[in-house]
N, C-alpha and C positions, 0 to 999 in steps of 0.2 A: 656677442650676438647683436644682430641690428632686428629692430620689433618697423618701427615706423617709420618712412622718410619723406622727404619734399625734395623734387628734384626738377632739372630745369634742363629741358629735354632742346637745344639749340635746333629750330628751324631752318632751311633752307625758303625762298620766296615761294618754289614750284608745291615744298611741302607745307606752307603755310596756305595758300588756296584751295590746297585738296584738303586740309585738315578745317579751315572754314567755312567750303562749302557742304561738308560733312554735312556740321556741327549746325548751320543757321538754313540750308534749306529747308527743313525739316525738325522738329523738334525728338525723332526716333535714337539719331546716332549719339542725341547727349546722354543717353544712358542703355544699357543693356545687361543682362545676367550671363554671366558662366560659372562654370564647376556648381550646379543644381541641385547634385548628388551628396555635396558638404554641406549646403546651404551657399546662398550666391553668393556672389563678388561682384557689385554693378558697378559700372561702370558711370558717373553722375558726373554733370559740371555743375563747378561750385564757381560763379562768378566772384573773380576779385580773390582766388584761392591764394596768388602768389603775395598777398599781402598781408593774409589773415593766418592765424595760428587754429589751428582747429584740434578736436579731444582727437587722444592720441584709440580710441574705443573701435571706433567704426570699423565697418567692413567693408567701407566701398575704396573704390578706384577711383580716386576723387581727381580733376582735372579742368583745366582752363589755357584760351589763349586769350592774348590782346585783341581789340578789334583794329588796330594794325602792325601792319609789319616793317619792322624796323630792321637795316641790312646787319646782321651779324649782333643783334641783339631782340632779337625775337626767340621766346623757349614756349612749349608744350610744357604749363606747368604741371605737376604729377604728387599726389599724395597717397600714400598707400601703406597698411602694414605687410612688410614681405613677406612674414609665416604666415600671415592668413593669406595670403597667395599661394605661396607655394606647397604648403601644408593642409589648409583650411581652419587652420588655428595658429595662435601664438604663445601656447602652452610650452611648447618644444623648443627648444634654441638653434637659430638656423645660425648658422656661421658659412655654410656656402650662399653668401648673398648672390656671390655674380650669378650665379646657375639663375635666382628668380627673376635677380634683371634682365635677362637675356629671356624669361618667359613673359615678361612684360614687354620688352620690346617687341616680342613676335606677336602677342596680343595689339597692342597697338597699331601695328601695322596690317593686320587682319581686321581689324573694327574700321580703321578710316581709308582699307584701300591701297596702301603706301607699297608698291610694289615694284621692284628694278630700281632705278636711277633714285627712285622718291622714297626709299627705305630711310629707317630712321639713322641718326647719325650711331656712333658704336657707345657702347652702354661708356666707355671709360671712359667718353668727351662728355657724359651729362654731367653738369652743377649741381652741386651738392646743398641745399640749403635749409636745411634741419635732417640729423641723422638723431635718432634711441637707440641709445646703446644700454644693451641688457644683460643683466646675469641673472637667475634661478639657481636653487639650493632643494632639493627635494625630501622634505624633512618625513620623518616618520610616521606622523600624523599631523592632522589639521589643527588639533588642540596643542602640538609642541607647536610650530611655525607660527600659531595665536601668541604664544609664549615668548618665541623668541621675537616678535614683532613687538610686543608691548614692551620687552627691555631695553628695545631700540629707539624707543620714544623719550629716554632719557637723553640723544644725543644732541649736539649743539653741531653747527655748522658754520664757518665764516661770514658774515656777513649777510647769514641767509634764518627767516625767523620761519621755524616751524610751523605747520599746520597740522593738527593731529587730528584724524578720527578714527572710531574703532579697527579698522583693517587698516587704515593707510598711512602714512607717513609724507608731509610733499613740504620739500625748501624749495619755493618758490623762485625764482630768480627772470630778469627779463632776456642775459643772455645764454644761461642756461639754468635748468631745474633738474632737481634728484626726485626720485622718490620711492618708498618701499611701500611693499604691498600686497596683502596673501593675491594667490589667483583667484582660488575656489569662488569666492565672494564678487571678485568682479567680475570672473565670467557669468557668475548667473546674474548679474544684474544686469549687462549687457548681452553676452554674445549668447547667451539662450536665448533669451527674448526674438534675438536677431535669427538665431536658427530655427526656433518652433514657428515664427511669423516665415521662413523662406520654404519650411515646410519639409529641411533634411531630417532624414531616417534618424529615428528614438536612438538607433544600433549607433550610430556616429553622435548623437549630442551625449548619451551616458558614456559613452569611450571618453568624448572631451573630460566631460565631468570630473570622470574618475583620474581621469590624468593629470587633473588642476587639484584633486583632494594631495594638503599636505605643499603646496608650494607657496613658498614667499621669494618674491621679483625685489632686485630693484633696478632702476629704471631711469638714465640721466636723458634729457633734453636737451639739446646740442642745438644752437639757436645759428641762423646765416651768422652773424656777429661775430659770436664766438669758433666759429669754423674757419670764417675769413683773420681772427687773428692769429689762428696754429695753421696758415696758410693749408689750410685744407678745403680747395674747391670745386674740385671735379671726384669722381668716382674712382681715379688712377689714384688720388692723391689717398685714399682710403686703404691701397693695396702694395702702399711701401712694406717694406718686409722687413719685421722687425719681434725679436722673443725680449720679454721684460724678464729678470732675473733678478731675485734680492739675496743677497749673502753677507754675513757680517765679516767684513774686512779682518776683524782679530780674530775670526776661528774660524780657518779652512778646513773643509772636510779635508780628513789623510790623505795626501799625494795628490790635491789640487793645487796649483798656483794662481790663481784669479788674476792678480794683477798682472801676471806675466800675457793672460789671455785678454785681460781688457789692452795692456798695452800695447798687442802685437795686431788687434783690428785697429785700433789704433793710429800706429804708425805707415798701416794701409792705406789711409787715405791720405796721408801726409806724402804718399808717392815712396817710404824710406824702403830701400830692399829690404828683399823676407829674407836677407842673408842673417842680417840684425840677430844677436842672440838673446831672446827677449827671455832669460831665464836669471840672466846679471842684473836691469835694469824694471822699475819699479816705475807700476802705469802711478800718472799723477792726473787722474780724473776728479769731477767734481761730482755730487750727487746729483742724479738724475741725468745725465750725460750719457746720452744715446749714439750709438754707436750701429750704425746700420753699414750692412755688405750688399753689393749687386746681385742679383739675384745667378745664381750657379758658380760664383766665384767658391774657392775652396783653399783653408790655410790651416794648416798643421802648426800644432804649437806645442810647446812639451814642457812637462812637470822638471822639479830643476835635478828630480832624481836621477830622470833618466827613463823612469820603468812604464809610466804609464802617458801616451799622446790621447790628444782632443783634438778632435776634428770641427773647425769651424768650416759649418755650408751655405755660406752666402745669406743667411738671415742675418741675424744683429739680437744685442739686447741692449738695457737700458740699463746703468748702473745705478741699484738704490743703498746707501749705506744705510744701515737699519741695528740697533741695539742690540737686538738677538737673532741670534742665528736663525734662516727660515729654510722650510724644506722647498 
């Protein structure tokens, strides 16, 4: 799931005069409200956004440009949580991010005008420069998720020193940060506040409410730094296609060959024909060796029984050799 991002929305010259003169004739276009009905989402410039790390809380559409334009390095900076976009909360785990970028883009281009030739560039060319990456676990009650949150407080992390308070969990870091954290707790200290002050229906803040009773996040910070050294820097680079897999090497489920299936993606990209009989030969992978396919490619590989074939569909996974077997 992605909760928050920073994104660096590339300019044209024609669309950087229409998005300035927006912005500084006037003081109206640097902010405005939509979706009223969830509580807003304004729309606010944060000067100096694209250098500053801001709380990952808010609910705005937070953005900025330079006061000039520079050829093929000028960006519409762009801060935003996408569930609370797309959703009006970030209780829920969105994983179809592009659908929200693509609602963002058409908002932006509705706010400052950008119409024909001067439309924004396509969501996949934006620069990527902090992405949150989230998972949620929706425990039975608020009192177990308290529970399992306080036994996670015994954990240690690389390099990175704990900061503990009652709800939360945060290993700080400058190029990226973790952290756990019930919801219940932080939505009311934030995003009620922010919904009873915007004035959305009681009917939609007890829905949140009760949607966040019982959930513990957690929550990593993915800093420009750290994205630019797992060469991930535009929004395409987000949508390689790839399934992660753990299996322990010494105990294959009955009438699986694993290695035969890692070594036959394999030998794919190695260009060797899919004549190869990858049920003789033994993948010599390292752990953590990722193995990704083009997307609608499709290779059959088979168990060395005979009885039962596996369809590989153009996704990929990632090999983790791990002590016990995981489902």
């Amino acid at each position: 799931m992605l909760d928050t991002v920073k994104l660096g929305i590339p300019l044209t010259q024609s669309q950087f005069k229409r998005v300035y003169a927006s912005a500084f004739s006037n003081p109206h276009p640097q902010w405005a409200l939509i979706f009223p009905d969830t509580g807003e989402m304004q729309f606010r410039r944060i000067v100096g956004l694209a250098s500053t790390d801001q709380n990952s809380f808010h609910r705005d559409i937070r953005w900025d440009i330079p006061q000039n334009y520079h050829e093929d390095d000028t960006y519409l900076t762009v801060e935003l949580s996408l569930p609370k976009l797309y959703y009006g909360h970030n209780i829920r785990l969105l994983y179809n991010f592009v659908s929200a970028l693509e609602l963002l883009k058409e908002l932006f281009e509705k706010h400052f005008g950008l119409t024909g030739r001067k439309r924004l560039a396509s969501i996949y060319e934006w620069q990527l420069w902090r992405v949150d990456c989230c998972y949620a676990w929706q425990c039975p009650s608020e009192k177990i998720a308290r529970q399992i949150l306080d036994s996670l407080k015994r954990l240690h992390f690389p390099r990175k020193k704990p900061v503990i308070y009652p709800t939360t969990i945060l290993f700080k870091g400058t190029t990226y940060s973790l952290k756990f954290y019930l919801k219940l707790p932080e939505f009311r200290e934030h995003d009620l506040k922010a919904l009873l002050k915007a004035k959305a229906s009681l009917e939609w803040i007890n829905y949140c409410e009760e949607l966040a009773s019982g959930v513990l996040r957690v929550e990593a910070t993915l800093r420009r730094k750290y994205l630019k050294q797992r060469n991930i820097k535009t929004v395409a680079d987000l949508l390689e296609p790839s399934i992660s897999y753990e299996f322990d090497l010494s105990s294959h489920p009955e009438g699986f060959d694993f290695d035969s299936a890692v070594f036959a993606i394999h030998c794919y990209h190695m260009d060797i024909s899919e004549d190869s009989d990858w049920s003789v030969i033994a993948a010599d992978a390292e752990d953590g060796q990722a193995f990704n396919a083009p997307e609608g490619y499709e290779l059959e590989y088979f168990t060395r029984n005979g009885k039962v074939d596996y369809r590989h569909t153009g996704e990929g996974f990632i090999l983790r050799k791990t002590d016990q077997p995981t489902a």
